[in-house]
C-alpha positions as CSV (number, residue, x, y, z in Angstrom):
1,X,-5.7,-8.8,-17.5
2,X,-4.5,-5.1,-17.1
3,X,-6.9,-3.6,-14.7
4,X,-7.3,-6.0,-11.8
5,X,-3.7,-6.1,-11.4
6,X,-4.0,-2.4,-10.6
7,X,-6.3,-2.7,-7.7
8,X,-3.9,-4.1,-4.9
9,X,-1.4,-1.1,-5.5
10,X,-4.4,1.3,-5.5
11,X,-5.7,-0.6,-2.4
12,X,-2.9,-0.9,-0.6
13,X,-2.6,2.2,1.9
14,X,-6.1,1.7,2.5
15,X,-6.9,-1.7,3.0
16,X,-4.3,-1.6,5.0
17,X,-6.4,0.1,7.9
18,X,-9.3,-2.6,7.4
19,X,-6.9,-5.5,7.3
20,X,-4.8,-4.1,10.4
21,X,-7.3,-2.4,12.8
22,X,-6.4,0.3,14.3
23,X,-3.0,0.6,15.6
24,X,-3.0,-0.3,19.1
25,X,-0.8,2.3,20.9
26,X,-0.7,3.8,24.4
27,X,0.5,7.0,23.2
28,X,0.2,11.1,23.9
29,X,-3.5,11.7,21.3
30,X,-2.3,15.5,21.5
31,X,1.1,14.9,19.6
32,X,0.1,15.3,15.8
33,X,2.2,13.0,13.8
34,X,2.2,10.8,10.5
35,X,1.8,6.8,10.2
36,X,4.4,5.3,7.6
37,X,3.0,2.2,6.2
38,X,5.5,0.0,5.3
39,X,5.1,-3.0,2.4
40,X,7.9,-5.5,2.2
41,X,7.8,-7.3,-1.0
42,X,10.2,-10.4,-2.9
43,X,10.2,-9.9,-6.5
44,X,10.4,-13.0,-8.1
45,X,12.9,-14.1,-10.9
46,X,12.5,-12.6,-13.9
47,X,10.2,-10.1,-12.7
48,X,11.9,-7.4,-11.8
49,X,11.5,-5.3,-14.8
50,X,7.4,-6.1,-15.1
51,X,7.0,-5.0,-11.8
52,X,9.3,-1.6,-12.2
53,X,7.3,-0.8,-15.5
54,X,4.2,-1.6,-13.5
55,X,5.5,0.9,-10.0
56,X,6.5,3.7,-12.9
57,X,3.2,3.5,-14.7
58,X,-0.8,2.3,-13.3
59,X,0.8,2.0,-9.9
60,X,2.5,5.3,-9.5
61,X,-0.9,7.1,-11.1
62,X,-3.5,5.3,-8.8
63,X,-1.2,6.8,-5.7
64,X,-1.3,10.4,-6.8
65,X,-4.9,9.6,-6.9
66,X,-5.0,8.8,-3.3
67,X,-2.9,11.8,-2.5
68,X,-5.4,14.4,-4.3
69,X,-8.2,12.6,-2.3
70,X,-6.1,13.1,1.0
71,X,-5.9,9.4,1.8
72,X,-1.9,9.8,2.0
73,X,0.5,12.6,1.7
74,X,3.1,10.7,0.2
75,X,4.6,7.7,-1.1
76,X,8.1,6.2,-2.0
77,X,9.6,2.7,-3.2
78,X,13.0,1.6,-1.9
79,X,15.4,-1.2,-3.4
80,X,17.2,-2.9,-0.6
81,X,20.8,-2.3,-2.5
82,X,22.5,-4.7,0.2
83,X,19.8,-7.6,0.4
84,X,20.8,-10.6,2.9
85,X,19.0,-13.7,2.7
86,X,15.2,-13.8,3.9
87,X,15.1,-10.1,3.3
88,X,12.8,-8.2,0.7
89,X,13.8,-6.8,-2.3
90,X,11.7,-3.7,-2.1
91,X,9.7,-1.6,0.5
92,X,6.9,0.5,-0.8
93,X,6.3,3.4,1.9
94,X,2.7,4.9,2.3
95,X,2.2,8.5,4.4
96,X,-1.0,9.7,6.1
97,X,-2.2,11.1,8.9
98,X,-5.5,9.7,9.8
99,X,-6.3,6.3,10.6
100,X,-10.3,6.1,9.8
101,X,-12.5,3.8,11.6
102,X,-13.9,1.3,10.1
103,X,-16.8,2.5,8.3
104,X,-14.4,5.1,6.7
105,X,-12.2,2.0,5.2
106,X,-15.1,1.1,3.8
107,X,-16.2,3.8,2.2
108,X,-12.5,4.5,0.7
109,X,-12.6,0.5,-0.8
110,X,-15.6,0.8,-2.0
111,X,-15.3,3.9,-3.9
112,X,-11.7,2.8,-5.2
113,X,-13.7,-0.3,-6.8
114,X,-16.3,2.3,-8.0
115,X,-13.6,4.4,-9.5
116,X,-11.9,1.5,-11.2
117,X,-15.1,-0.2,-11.9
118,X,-14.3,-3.5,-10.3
119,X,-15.9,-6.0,-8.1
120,X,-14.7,-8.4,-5.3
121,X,-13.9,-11.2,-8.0
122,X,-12.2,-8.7,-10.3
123,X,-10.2,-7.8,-6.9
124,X,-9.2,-11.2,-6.2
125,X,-8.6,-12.0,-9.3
126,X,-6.0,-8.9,-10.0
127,X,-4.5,-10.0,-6.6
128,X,-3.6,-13.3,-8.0
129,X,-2.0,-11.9,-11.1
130,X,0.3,-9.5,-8.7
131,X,1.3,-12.9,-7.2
132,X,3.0,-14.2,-10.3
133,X,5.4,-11.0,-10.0
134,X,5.9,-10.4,-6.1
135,X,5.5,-12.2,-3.3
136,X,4.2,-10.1,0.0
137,X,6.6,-10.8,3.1
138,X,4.7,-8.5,5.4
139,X,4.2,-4.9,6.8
140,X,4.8,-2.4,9.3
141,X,3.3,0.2,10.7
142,X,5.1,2.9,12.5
143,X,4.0,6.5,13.7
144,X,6.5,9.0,13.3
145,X,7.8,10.1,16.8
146,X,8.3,14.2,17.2
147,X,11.3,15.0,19.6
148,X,11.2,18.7,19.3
């Protein structure tokens, strides 16, 4: 099932300020800066391609969809070329600036499903088809820190 499978990447940046809250912080409000989301995924054996044809492809367009809506400025994907043990194969790196509250979240999931034309079950069940290719090992979020 193509589509589903699209959703989480699509989701990602955003869900993440629904699934996370708001970063908790006691930091200068005044000093503009950007968040970096960071994913840390395993790619399972044998899986490595199909999820590289997926990033190049759906993945990669749903992103520059969220960058000409404003969500993020930016995105990359990084291959951990020296991998130890426990650690993830890839990190997939989200910009932005804002962190909406939580009626803004909203608003972005819900018009990502209206965009892709997919409801909560069509979610979950694209989620569970990712699984079969990655497994998530967690996130970060960090906030870039201006020392001009």
């Amino acid at each position: 099932m193509r589509v589903p499978t699209r959703l989480l990447g699509l989701l990602a940046p955003l869900l993440a300020f629904t699934l996370a809250g708001p970063p908790a912080q006691a930091e200068d409000k005044s000093t503009a800066a950007n968040y970096w989301r960071i994913v840390m995924l395993k790619i399972e054996d044998g899986q490595v391609e199909n999820y590289t044809d997926y990033l190049r492809s759906e993945w990669k367009e749903e992103q520059e969809w969220a960058k000409s809506k404003g969500y993020i400025f930016d995105y990359h994907v990084f291959s951990n070329s020296f991998r130890r043990p426990g650690e993830p194969d890839l990190f997939i790196a989200f910009e932005f600036r804002n962190w909406p509250d939580d009626a803004e979240a909203q608003r972005r999931k819900d018009e990502m499903l209206s965009v892709l034309k997919l409801d909560r079950h069509q979610y979950d069940a694209g989620n569970a088809e990712r699984n079969k290719m990655r497994t998530y090992m967690g996130s970060m979020l960090l906030k870039e820190m201006p020392i001009q």
